[in-house]
N, C-alpha and C positions, 0 to 999 in steps of 0.2 A: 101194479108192481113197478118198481123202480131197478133202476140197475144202475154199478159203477162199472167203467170201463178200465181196464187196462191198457198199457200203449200197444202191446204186440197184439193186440185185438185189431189196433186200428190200421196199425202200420203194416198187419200182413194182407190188407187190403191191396197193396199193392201187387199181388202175386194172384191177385184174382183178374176174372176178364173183363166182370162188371164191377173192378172198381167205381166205378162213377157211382152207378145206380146204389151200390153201396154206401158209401160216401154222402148223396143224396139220402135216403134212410135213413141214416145216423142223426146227419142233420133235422129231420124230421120229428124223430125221436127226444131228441133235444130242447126241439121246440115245444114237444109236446108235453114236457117236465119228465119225461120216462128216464132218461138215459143219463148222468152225470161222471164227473172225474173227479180227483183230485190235485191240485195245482201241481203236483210231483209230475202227472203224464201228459201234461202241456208242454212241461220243459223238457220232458222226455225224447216228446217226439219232433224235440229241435234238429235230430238227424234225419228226417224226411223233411222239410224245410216248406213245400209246399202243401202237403198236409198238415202242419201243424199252423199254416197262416189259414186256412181254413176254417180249423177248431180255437184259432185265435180271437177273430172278428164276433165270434159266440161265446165267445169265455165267459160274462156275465151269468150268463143262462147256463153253461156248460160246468163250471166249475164250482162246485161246491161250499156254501157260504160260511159252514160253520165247521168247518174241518180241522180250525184249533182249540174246540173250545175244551177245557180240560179234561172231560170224562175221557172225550177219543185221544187228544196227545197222551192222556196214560196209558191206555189201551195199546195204540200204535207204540209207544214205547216199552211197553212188557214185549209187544211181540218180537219188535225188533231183538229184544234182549233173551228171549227165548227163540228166535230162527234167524241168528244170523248169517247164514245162508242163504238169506233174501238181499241179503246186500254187495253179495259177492260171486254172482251169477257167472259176470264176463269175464271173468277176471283182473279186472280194475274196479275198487270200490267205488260205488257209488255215495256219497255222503248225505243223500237225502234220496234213499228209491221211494218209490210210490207205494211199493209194496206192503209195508204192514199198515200204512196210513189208507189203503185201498180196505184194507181187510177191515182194519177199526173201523173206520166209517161206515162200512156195509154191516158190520156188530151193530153197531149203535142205532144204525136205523132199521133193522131189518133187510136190507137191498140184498138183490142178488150180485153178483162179481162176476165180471166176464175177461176172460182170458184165454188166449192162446197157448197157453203154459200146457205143459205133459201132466196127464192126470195121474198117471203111476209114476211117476219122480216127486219122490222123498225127499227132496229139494227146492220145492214149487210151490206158487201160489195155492193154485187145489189140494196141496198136500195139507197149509196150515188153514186150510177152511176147512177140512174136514174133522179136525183134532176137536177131540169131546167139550174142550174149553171156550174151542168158539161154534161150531156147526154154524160156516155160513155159505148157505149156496153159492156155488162156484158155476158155470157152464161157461162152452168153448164159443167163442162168436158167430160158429155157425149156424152151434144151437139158438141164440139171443136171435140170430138173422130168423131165423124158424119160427121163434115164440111171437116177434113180433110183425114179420110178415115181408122180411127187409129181402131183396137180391132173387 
């Protein structure tokens, strides 16, 4: 099974004890074709600066190769158009979130989605995976640390 990452998956690693060992896993994962993103949560997690030169140096591998090809931009673009409440979390619009480009590409290939996001918030990643249109696994990075054996 494969899986995309979300940023606050990655970046609340910080708030843990074993970031590292963390961090190391990911990396693992990575390597091991399991775990992918898309270019949205690389630039995302330009506000942790040292995690993101991390998942930088692995882009290649980490970043997902086909993430414009036009089935998922329509995809990503219906969603965006149908939960734009993905774009406006912080309160400052994001003008390219990862967010429905995270979902599409997890549609399109089957993957599961890993996120930090509130599972009961009608607002949230897990909220528009669950919707009958898309049904696409979602779990929190605890779980993914769990499934795959991380921390």
């Amino acid at each position: 099974m494969a899986y995309l990452i979300d940023t606050d998956a990655i970046a609340h690693c910080e708030t843990r004890p074993d970031c590292e060992s963390v961090l190391q896993g990911l990396h693992r994962a990575i390597e091991a074709t399991r775990l992918k993103a898309v270019e949205q949560v690389l630039d995302e997690l330009r506000r942790w600066p040292d995690i993101q030169a991390r998942f930088t140096r692995v882009k290649k591998q980490f970043v997902i190769r086909n993430q414009y090809r036009p089935e998922i931009a329509a995809l990503a673009g219906q969603i965006a158009e149908d939960f734009p409440f993905l774009f406006d979390l912080t309160g400052s619009r994001n003008p390219d979130s990862a967010d429905p480009w995270l979902i599409a590409c997890a549609k399109f290939h089957g993957w599961t989605v890993i996120t930090d996001e509130r599972k009961q918030s009608t607002k949230r990643i897990p909220y528009v995976c669950r919707q009958q249109s898309l049904s696409v696994r979602c779990i929190s990075g605890p779980e993914f640390f769990a499934e795959i054996g991380i921390g």
